[in-house]
C-alpha positions in Angstrom: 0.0 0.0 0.0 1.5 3.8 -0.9 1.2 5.6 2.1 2.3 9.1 1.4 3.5 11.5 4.4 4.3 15.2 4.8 5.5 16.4 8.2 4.5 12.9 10.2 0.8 13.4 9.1 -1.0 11.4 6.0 -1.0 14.1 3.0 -3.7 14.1 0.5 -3.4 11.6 -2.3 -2.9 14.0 -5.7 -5.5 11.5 -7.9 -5.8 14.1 -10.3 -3.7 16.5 -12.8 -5.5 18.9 -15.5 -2.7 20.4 -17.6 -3.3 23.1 -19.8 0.4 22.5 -22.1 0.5 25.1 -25.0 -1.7 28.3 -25.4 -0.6 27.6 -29.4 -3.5 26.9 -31.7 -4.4 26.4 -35.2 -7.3 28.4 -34.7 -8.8 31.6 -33.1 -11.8 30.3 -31.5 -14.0 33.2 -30.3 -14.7 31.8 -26.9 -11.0 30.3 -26.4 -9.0 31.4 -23.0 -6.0 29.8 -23.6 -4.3 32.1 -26.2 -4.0 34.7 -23.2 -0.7 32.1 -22.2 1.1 33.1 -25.5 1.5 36.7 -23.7 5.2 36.0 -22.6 5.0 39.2 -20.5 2.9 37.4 -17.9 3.7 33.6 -18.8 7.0 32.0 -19.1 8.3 29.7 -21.5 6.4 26.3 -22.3 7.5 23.5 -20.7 9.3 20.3 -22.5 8.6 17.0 -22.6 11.2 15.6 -19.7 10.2 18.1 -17.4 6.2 17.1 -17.8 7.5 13.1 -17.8 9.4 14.0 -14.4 6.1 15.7 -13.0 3.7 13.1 -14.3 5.7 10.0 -12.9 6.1 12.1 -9.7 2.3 12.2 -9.2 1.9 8.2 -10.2 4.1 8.0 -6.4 1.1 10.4 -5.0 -1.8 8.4 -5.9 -2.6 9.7 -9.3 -5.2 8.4 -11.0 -6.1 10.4 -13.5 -5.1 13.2 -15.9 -6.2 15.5 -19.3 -3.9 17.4 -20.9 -5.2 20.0 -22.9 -3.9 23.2 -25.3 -4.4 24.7 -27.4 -4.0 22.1 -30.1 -1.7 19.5 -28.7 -1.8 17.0 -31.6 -0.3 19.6 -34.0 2.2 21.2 -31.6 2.4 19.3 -28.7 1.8 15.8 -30.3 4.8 14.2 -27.7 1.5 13.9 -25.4 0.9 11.1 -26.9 4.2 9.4 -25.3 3.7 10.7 -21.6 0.2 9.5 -21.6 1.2 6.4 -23.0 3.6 5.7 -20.0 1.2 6.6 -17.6 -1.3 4.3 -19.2 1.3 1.3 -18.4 1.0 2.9 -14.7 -2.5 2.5 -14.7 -3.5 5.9 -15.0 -6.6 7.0 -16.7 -5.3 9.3 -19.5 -7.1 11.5 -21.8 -6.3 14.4 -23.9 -8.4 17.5 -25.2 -8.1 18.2 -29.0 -10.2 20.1 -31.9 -10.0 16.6 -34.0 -8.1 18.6 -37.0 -4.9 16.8 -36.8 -6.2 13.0 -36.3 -4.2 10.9 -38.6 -4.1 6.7 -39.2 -0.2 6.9 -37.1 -1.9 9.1 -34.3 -5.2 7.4 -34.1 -3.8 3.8 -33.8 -1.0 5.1 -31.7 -3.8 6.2 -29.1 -6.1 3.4 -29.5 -3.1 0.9 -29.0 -2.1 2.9 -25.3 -6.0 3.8 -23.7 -5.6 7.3 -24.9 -9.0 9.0 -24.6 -9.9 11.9 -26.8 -12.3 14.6 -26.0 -13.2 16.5 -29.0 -14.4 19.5 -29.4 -17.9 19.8 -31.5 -19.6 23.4 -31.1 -23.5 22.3 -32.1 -23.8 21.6 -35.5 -21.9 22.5 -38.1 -23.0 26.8 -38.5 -22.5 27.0 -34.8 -19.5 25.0 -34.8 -18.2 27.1 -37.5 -19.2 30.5 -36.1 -16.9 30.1 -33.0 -14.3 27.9 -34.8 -14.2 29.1 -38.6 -14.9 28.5 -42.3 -14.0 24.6 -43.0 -13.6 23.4 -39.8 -16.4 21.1 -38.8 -15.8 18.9 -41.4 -12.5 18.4 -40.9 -13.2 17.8 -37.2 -15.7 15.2 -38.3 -12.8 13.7 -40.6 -10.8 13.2 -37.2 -13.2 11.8 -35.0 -14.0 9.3 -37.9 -10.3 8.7 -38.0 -11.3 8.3 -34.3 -13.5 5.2 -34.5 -12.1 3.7 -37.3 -8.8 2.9 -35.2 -11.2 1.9 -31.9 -10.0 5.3 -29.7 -12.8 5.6 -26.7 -13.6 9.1 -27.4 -16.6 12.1 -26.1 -17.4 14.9 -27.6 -17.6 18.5 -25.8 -19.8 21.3 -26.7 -19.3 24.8 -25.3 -22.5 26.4 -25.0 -23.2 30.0 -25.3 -25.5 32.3 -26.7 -25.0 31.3 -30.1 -25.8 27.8 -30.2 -27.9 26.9 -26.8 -30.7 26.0 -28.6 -29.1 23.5 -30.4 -27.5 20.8 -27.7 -30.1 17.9 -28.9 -28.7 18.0 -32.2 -25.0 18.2 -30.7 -26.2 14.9 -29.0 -27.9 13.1 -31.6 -25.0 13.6 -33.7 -22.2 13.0 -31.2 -24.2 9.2 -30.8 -24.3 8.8 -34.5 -21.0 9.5 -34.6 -20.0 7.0 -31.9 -19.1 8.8 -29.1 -19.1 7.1 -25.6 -20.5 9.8 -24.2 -21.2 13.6 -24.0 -20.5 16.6 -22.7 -20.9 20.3 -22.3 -19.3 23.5 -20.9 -20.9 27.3 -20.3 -18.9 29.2 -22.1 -17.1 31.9 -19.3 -16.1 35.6 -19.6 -12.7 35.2 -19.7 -10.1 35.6 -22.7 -11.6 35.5 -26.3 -15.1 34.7 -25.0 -15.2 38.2 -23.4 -13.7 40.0 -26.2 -16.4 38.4 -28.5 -19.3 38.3 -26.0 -20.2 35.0 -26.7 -20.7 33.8 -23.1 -23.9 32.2 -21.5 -26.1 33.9 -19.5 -28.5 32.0 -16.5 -31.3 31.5 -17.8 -30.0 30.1 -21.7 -27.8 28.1 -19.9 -30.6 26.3 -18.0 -32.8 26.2 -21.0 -29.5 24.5 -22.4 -29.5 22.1 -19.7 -32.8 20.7 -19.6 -32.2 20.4 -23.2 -29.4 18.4 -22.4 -30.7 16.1 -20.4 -33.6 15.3 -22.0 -31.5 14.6 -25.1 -29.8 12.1 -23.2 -32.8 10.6 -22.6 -34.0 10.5 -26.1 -31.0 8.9 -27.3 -30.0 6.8 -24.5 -26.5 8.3 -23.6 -24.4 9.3 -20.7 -23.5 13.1 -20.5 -21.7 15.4 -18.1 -22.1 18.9 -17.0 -18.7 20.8 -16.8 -18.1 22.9 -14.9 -22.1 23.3 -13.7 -21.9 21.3 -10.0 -25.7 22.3 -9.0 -27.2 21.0 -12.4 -28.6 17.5 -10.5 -30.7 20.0 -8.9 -32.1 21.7 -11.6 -32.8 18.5 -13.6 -33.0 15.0 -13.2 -31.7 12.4 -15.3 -29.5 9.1 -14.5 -27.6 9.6 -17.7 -26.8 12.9 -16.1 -23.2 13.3 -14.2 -21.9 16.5 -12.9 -19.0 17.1 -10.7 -17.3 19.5 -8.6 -13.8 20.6 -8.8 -14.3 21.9 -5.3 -13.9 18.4 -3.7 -11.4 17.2 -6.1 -8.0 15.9 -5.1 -6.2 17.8 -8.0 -4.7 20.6 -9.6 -4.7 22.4 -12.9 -1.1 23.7 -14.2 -0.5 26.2 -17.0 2.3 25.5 -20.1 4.8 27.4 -17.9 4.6 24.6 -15.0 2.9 27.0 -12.3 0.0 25.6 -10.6 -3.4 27.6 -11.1 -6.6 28.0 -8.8 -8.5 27.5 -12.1 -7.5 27.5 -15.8 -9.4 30.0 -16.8 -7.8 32.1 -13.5 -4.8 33.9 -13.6 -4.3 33.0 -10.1 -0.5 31.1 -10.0 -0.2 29.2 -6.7 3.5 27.8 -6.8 5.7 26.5 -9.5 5.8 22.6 -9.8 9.9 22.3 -12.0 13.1 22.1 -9.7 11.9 20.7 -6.9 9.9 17.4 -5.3 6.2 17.4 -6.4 5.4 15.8 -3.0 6.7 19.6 -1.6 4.6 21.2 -4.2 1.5 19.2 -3.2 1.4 20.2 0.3 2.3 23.9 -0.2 -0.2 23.8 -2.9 -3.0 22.5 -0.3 -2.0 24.9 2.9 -2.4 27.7 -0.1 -4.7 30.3 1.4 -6.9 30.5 -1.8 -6.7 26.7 -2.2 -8.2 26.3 1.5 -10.5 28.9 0.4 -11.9 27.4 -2.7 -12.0 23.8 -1.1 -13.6 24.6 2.5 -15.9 27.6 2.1 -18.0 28.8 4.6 -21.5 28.9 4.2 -22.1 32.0 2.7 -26.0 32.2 1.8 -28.6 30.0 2.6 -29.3 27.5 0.0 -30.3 23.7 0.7 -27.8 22.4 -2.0 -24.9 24.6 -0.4 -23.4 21.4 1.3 -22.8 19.9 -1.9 -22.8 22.1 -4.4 -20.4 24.6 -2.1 -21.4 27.8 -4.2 -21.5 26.8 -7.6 -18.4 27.7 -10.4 -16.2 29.5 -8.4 -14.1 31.4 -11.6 -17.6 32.6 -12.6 -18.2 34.1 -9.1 -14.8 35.8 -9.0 -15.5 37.7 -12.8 -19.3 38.4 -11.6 -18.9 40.1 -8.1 -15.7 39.9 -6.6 -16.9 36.6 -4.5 -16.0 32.8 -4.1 -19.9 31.7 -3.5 -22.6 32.6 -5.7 -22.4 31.2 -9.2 -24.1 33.7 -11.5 -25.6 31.0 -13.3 -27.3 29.0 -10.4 -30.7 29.7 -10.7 -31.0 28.7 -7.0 -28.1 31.5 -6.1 -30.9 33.8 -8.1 -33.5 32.7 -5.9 -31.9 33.5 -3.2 -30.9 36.5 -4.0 -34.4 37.5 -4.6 -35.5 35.8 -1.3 -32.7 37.8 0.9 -33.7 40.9 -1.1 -37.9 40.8 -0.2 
């Protein structure tokens, strides 16, 4: 049994790593925050290969269990992911990757099928809204890759960021996704941050819910499993088996940027500590005793709400752009309710 220790007490097992590698992309999406890491004024340089091998078999020591690397476009300018992942595979990790499906070839496809290498793919909608945030030509040749996908046998789920331009639209992103062959689905608000703020192409409450009963009853219809991202209280707001949403709240994890520092989210420009040059096990437990970390991970009850306990406040990142707070996620419609309640 791995028992891990920091300063004679049991330390947290690090079960999960979500690294954003390259801010590089082939396109310009309009919602996309991860250009905003090519600004080498407030990011340092990317980090290589051996130094993410280092860190990765580092965390297998602390209990990892899972990871998703994500860019970007890592398959065109990162495509050496495909080796890490492929090592932690023989560890036993579960390994994924996130990628816009453009660069999927026969070599790459195999390569991933033959090493447990999930893909999440990006697929906006249908093919005008897909196009809208992504560009002229691109949803076919995003179809082309997930083809390339399932004709090699790569376990892959499609991801659909919703915003104002294509909430209407999720059962078709779900019929399609199943036709396609996906194991399962998902989708994402879009946020204010980066691109998507620039662009206003960001969800507001009540689309997004419209989005998510859509959603689920999709799921329903054509008899898939789905996930929520980034939308912990949506169990509330509908119900549906096929219906999974977690909470990065209560996760045993971290999120790092291409320059190796650790973030309090990706879409945050929060940097906790730096994870090169030194023992991940030291990282982990600064990372944890983090002020903002302890903040994030044990908040006090701010309002009442009866799904606070679980649900902890909703999307943090969203708070934070909204009003300044760490509770109160501006899409909640319970957090609106209350609101309303406190206000009367």
């Amino acid at each position: 049994m791995n028992h891990i220790w920091a300063l004679g007490n049991v330390m947290k097992r690090l079960t999960s790593i979500i690294w954003i590698l390259t801010g590089k992309c082939n396109l310009d999406c309009k919602h996309c925050y991860a250009k905003r890491f090519l600004d080498r004024s407030k990011w340092g340089e990317e980090v290589s290969k051996e130094d993410v091998m280092n860190v990765m078999l580092q965390a297998v020591d602390l209990g990892l269990e899972w990871t998703n690397f994500s860019g970007g476009e890592l398959l065109l300018f990162k495509p050496w992911v495909l080796e890490v992942l492929a090592k932690l595979n023989e560890y036993g990790v579960d390994v994924s990757l996130v990628t816009n499906g453009m660069f999927v070839n026969d070599e790459k496809a195999e390569y991933m099928s033959k090493n447990n290498i999930f893909a999440y793919v990006s697929l906006d909608g249908n093919k005008a809204t897909h196009e809208y945030l992504r560009g002229a030509g691109t949803w076919d040749a995003t179809i082309r890759g997930i083809k390339k996908l399932r004709e090699k046998g790569v376990n892959f789920a499609t991801i659909m960021a919703v915003g104002k331009h294509n909430y209407k639209v999720v059962e078709e992103f779900v019929r399609t996704s199943k036709e396609l062959g996906a194991s399962h689905v998902a989708i994402i608000p879009i946020m204010p941050f980066g691109n998507a703020l620039k662009n206003k192409v960001w969800i507001e409450r009540d689309e997004y819910v419209e989005a998510l009963r859509a959603f689920a009853k999709a799921l329903e219809t054509y008899d898939i499993h789905g996930s929520a991202w980034c939308t912990p209280w949506a169990k509330y707001v509908v119900k549906s088996k096929l219906l999974h949403a977690g909470n990065c709240r209560k996760s045993n994890g971290m999120d790092i940027g291409p320059d190796g520092w650790t973030l309090l989210c990706d879409v945050l420009d929060f940097k906790i500590n730096y994870v090169l040059g030194r023992p991940l096990r030291e990282v982990w437990e600064e990372y944890n005793n983090h002020p903002l970390v302890k903040r994030v991970s044990k908040p006090p009850k701010a309002y009442e709400c009866p799904f606070y306990e679980n649900c902890m406040g909703g999307c943090f990142a969203r708070a934070l752009a909204h009003h300044n707070s760490f509770e109160g996620d501006p899409l909640c419609p319970f957090y609106k309710d209350v609101r309303r309640a406190r206000a009367s």
